[in-house]
PLY file of the C-alpha trace (Angstrom):
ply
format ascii 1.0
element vertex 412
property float x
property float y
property float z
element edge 411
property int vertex1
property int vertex2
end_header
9.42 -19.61 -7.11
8.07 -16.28 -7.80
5.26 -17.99 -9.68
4.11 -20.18 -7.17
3.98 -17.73 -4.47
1.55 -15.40 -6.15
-0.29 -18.19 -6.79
-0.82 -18.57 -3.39
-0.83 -15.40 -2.39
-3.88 -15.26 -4.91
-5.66 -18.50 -3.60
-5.73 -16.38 0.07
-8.78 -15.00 -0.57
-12.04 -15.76 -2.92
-15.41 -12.97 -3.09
-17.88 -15.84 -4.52
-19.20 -16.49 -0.89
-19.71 -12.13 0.18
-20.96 -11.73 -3.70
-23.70 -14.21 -3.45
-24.78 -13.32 0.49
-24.45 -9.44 -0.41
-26.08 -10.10 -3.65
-25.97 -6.07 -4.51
-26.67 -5.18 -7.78
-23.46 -3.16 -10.24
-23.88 0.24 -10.60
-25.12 0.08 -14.01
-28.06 -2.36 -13.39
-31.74 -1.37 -13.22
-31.78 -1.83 -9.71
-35.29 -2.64 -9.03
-35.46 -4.88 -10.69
-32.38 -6.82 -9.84
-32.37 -10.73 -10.80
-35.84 -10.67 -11.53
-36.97 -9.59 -7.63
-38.32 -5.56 -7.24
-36.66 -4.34 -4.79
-37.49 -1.12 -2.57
-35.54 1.51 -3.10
-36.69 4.10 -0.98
-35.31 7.77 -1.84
-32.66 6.38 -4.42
-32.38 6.22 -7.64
-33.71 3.60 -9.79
-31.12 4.10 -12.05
-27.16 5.53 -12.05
-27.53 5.89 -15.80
-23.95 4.61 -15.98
-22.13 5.74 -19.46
-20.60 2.19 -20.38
-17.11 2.30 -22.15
-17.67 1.07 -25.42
-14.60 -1.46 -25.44
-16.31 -3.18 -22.52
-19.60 -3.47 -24.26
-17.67 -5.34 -27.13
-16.34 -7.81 -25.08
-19.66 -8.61 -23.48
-18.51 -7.73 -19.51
-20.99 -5.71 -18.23
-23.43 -8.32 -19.56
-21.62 -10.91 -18.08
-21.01 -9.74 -14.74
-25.02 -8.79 -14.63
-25.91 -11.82 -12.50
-22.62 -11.73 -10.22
-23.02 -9.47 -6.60
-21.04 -5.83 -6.75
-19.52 -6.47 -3.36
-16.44 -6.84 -3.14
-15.12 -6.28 -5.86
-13.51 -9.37 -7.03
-11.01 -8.16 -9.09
-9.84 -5.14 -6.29
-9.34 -8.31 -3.98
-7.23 -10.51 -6.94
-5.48 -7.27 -7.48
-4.45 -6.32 -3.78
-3.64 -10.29 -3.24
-1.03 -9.80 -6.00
0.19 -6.50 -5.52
0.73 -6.83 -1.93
2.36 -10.31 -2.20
4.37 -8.73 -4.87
5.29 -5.83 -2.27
6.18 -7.71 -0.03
9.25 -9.78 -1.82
10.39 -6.09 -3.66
9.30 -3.88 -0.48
12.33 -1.55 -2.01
9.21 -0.78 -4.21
6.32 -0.80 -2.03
4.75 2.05 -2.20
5.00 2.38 -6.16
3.06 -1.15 -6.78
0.44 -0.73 -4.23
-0.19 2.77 -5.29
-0.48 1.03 -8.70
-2.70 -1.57 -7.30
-4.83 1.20 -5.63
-5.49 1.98 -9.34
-6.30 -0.99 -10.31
-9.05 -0.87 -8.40
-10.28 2.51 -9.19
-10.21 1.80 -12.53
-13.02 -0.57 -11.96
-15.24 2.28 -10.51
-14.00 4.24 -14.31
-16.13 1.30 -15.95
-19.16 1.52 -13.88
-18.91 -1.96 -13.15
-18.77 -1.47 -9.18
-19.19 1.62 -6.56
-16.09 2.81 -3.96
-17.29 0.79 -1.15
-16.67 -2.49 -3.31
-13.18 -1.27 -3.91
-12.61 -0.92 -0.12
-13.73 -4.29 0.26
-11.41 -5.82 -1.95
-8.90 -3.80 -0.43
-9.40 -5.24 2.49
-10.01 -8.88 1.82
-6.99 -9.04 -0.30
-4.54 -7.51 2.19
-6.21 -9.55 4.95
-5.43 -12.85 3.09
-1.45 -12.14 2.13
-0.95 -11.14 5.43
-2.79 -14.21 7.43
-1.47 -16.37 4.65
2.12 -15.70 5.40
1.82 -16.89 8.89
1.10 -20.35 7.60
5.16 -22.21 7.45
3.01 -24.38 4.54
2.41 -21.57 2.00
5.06 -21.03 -0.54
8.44 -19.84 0.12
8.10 -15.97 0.50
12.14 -15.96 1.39
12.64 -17.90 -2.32
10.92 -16.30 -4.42
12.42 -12.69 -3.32
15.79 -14.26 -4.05
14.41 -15.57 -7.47
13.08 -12.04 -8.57
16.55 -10.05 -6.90
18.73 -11.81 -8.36
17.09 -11.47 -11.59
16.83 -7.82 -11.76
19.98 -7.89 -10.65
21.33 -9.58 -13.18
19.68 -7.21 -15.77
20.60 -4.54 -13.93
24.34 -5.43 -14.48
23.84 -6.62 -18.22
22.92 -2.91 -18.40
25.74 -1.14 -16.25
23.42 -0.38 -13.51
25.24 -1.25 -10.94
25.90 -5.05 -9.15
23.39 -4.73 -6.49
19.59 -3.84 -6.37
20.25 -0.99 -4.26
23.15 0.54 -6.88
20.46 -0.19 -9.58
17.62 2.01 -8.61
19.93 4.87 -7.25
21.39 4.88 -10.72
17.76 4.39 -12.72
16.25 6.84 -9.76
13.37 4.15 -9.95
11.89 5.46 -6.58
12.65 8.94 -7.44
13.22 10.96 -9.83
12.26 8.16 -12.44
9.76 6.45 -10.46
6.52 4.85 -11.36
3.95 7.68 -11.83
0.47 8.77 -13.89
-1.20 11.76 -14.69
-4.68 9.88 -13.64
-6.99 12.80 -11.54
-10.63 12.59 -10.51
-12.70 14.03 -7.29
-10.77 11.82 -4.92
-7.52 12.08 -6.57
-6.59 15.57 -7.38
-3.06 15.49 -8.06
-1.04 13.33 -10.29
1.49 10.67 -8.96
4.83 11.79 -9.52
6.82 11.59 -6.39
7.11 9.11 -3.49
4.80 11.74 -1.50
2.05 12.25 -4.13
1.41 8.31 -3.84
1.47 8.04 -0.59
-0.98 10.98 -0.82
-3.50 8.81 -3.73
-3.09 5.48 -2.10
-4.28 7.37 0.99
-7.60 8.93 -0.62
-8.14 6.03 -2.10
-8.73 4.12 1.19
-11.58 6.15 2.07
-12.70 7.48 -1.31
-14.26 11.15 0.24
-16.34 9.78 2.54
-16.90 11.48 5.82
-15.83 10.10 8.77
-17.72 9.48 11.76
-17.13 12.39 14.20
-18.79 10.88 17.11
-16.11 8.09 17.29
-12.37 8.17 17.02
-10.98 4.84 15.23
-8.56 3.34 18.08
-5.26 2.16 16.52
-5.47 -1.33 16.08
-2.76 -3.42 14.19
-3.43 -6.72 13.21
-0.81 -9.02 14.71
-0.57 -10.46 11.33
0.27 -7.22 9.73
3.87 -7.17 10.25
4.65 -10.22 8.06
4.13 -7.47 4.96
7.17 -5.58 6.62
9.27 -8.23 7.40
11.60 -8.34 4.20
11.98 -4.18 4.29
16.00 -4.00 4.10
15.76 -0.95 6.69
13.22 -2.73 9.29
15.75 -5.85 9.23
16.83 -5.21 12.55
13.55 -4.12 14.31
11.14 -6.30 16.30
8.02 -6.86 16.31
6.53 -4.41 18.67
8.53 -2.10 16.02
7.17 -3.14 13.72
3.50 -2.82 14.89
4.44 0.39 15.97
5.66 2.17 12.07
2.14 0.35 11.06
-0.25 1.60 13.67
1.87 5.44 13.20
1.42 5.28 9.54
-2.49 4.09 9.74
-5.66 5.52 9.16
-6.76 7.13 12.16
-10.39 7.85 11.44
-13.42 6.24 11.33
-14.75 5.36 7.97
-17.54 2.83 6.41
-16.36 -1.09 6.91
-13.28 -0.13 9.49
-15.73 -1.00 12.54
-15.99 -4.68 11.03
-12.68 -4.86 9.27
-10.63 -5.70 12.95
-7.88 -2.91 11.44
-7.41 -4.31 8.10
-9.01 -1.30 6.47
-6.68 1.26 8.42
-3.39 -0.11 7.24
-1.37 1.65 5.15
1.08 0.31 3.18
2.19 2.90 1.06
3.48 4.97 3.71
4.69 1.78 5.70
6.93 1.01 2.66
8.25 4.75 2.33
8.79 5.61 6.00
11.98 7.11 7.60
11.31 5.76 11.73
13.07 7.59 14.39
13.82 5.79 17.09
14.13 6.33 20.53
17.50 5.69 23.00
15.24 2.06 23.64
14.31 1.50 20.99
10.60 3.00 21.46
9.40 4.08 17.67
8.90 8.21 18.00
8.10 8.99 14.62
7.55 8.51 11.29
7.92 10.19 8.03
6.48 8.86 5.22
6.68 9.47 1.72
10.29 8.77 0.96
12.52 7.34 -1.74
13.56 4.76 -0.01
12.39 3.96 4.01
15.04 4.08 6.84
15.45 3.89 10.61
17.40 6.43 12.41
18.45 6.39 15.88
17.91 9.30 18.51
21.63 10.51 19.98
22.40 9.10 23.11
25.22 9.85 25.87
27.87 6.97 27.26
29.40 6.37 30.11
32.49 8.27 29.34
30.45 11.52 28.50
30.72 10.53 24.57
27.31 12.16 23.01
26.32 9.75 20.42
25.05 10.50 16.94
22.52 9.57 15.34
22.59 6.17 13.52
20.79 5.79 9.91
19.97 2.54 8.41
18.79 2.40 4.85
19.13 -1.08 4.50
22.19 -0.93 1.86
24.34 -2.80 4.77
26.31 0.64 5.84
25.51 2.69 8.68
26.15 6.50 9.42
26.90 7.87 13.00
27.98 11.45 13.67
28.31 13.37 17.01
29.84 15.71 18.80
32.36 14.50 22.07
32.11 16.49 25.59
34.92 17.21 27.62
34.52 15.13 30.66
37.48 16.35 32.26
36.87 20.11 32.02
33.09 19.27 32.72
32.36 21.12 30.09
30.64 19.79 27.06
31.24 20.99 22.81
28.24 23.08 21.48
27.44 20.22 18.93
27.23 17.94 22.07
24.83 19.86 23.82
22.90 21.02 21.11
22.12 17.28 20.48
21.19 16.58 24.17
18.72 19.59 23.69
17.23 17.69 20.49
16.98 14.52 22.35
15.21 15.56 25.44
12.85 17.73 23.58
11.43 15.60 21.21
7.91 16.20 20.52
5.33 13.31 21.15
5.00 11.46 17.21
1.55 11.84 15.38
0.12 9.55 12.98
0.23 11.07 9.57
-2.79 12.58 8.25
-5.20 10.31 5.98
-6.04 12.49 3.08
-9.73 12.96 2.14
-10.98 13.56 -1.20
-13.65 15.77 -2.29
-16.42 13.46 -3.05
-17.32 9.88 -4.14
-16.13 9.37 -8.04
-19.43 9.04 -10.29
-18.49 6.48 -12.57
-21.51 7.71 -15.16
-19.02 11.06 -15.99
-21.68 13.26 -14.90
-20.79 14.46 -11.57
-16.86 13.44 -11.39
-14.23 14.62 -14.06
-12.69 11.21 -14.71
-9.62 11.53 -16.94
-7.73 9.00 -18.85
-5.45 6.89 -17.21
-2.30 6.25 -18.19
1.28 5.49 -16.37
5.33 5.58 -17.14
6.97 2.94 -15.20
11.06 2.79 -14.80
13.01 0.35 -15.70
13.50 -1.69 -12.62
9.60 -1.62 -11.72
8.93 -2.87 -15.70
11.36 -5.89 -15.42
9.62 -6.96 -11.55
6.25 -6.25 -13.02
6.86 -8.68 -16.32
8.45 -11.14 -14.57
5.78 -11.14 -11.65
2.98 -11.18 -14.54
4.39 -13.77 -16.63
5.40 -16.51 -14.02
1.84 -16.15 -12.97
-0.61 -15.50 -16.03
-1.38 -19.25 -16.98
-2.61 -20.44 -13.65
-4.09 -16.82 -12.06
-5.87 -17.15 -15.00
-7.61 -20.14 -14.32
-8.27 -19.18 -10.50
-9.69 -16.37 -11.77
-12.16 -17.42 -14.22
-13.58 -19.24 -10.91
-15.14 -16.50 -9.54
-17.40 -13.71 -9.90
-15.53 -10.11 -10.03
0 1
1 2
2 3
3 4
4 5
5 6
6 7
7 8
8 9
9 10
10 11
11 12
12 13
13 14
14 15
15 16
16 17
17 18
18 19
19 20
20 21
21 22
22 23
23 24
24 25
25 26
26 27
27 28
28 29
29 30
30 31
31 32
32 33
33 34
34 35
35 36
36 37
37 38
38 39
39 40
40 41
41 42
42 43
43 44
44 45
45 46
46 47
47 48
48 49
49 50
50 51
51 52
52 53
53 54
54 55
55 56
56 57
57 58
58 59
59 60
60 61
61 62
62 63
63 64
64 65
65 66
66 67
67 68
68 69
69 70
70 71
71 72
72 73
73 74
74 75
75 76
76 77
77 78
78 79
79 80
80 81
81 82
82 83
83 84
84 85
85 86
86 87
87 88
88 89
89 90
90 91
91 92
92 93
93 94
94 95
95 96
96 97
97 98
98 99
99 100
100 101
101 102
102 103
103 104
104 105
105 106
106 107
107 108
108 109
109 110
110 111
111 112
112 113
113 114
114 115
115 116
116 117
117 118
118 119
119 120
120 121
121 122
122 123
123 124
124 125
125 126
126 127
127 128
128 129
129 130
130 131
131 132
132 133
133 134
134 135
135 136
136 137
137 138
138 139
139 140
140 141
141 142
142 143
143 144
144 145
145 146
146 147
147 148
148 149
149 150
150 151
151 152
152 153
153 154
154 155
155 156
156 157
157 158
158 159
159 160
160 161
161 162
162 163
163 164
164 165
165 166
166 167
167 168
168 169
169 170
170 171
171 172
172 173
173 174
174 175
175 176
176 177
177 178
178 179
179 180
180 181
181 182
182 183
183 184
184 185
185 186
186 187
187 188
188 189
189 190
190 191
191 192
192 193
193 194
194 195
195 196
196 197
197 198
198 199
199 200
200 201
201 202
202 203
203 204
204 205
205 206
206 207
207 208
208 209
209 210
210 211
211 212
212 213
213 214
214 215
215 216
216 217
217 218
218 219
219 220
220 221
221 222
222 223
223 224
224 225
225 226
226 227
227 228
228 229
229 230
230 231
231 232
232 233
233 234
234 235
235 236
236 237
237 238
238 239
239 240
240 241
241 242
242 243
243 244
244 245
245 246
246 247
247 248
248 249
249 250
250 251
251 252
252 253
253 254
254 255
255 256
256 257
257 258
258 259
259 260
260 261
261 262
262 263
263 264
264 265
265 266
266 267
267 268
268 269
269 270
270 271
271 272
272 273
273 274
274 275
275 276
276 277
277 278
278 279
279 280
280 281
281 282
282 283
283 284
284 285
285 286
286 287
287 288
288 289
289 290
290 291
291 292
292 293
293 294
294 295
295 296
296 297
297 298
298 299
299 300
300 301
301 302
302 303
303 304
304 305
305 306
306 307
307 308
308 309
309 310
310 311
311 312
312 313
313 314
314 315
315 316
316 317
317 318
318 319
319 320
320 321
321 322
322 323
323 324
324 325
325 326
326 327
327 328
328 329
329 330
330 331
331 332
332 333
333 334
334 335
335 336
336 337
337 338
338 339
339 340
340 341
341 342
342 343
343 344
344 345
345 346
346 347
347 348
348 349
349 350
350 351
351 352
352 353
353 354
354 355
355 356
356 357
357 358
358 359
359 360
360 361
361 362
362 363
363 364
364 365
365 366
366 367
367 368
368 369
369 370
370 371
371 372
372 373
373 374
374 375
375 376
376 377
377 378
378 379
379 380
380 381
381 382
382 383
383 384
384 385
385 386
386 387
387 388
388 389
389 390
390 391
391 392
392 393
393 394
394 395
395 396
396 397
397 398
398 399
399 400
400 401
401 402
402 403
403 404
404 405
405 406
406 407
407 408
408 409
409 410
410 411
């Protein structure tokens, strides 16, 4: 199940047609001179002089990929098709595998093989096509294969006295928090390491506008594909909320300024998934979304305290999506006409609330330099938990024989 639904989720979207009308020379070529045409280059440089990683070099890639268009970046856009398919079956860790995915694709900018704007594409096209594609009742079971890959870590969970449940699992392997997927990776856009729910938020973030400067003169307007909310629909927490909810946590989580591709992308490019997936909502008395806070271990929706007819003041009501909820409040006196100070304190909360912001996108410094010679580009590496090792082996080996194939078919 699993298997065949990345495999669709991978089939959603294909670069071979943008490569070949783009036709923009890799970073590393002598550009002009680009498939045998000179090309005129104006004030830039002829030349990057991209360091190539020797590895590479043996395996022949950058002299295979010569002939095949930078953008998008076809690889960014098979990476984002699988890591947000696999998101959204295991949104408990959302923002941990597309923070990893966001990698993927910067890793590509490491080699020299494409620039930040290709990454952004991929981005893009990638989300765009698991979205759209789960709208269509023909594409694989989304529902099946998250019950095929819970139950299985759930299984292995128990084998290993982690609990019966998902939920019991990672609060006992602290696989979204204090164990959670994380890597010591830093360049100009990402200056911290990822070590905390917040700090991937904070990378995913940069790493949807790479340092570029946003266009002062215009102010993005929030725009949430009506697609969009199939990635939130299997969030334990969100299980209850609608769709106008929905849309609401994405457009109050999104990138609110305006940045190269976002006037052509119809909103694809401002959605942000990491802090979607980590978000504690507050909700109004109707149900109205009022804020967001993303960046946590695990996302939740909590309910603003509301009085009853009988001069009961309500509490406020969490959902974290482990089945339970929590109420607490304080009860007036409607007798006495007097109220408890808990009571009105609460009132006092409720009617003040201040009007919710969208969260800040964070900016880097500047645009990596793949060549080493303006950008400090350290070494990658990663430590993934337990729980996000068994859904990441199982996701890549029900999938590796025919992604494989589909793959090899186009240009990345």
């Amino acid at each position: 199940m699993t298997k065949a639904f990345l495999s669709a989720m991978n089939a959603t979207a294909s670069t071979g047609t943008a490569k070949n009308y783009y036709s923009y020379p890799r970073p590393y070529i002598d550009r002009p001179n680009y498939l045998g045409e000179s090309l005129n280059m104006g004030e830039l440089k002829s030349t990057l002089n991209i360091q190539q990683v020797q590895a590479y070099v043996d395996q022949g890639q950058y002299v295979g990929l010569a002939a095949s268009g930078s953008f998008p970046s076809g690889h960014t856009t098979f990476a984002f098709t699988q890591g947000a398919g696999l998101a959204t079956i295991l949104p408990e860790f959302g923002t941990q595998i597309m923070t990893r995915v966001s990698e993927a694709g910067n890793n590509r900018i490491v080699l020299g093989v494409h620039y930040p704007l290709d990454i952004m594409g991929g981005h893009i096209a990638g989300q765009y096509g698991v979205a759209t594609a789960l709208s269509d009742p023909t594409v694989a079971s989304q529902a099946a294969a998250r019950t095929e890959l819970v139950n299985y870590l759930t299984d292995e969970c128990a084998a290993n006295n982690y609990g019966s449940t998902l939920s019991a699992c990672i609060g006992k392997t602290g696989a979204t928090s204090t164990n959670e997927y994380s890597n010591s990776f830093t360049d100009d856009v990402v200056s911290a390491p990822v070590n905390s729910p917040s700090s991937a938020v904070a990378a995913y973030t940069a790493r949807m506008s790479y340092g570029f400067q946003s266009d002062a003169s215009q102010k993005a307007s929030v725009q949430v594909p009506s697609a969009a909310i199939n990635l939130l629909r299997n969030v334990p927490a969100y299980k209850g909320l609608n769709d106008t909810q929905l849309k609401q946590i994405l457009a109050m989580t999104e990138n609110t300024r305006v940045y190269p591709l976002e006037s052509s992308a119809q909103g694809w490019g401002q959605i942000n998934l990491a802090a979607a997936y980590s978000a504690k909502v507050t909700l109004s008395a109707d149900g109205t979304v009022q804020s967001v806070a993303a960046g946590q271990s695990a996302a939740s929706v909590v309910r603003q305290q509301t009085n009853d007819s009988d001069g009961n003041q309500g509490g406020s009501g969490t959902n974290d999506g482990s089945g339970t909820s929590n109420a607490k409040g304080g009860t007036s006196n409607s007798t006495s006409g007097t109220s408890s100070k808990t009571a009105s304190n609460a009132k006092k909360s409720a009617t003040t609330a201040k009007k919710p912001q969208p969260i800040a996108s964070v900016s880097g410094q500047g645009v990596v330099d793949a060549s080493g010679k303006n950008a400090s580009l350290a070494k990658t590496g990663s430590n993934v938990g337990l729980v996000v090792s068994i859904a990441a082996m199982l996701a890549v080996a029900g999938s590796a024989v025919s992604l494989t194939v589909m793959r090899m078919k186009r240009g990345h």
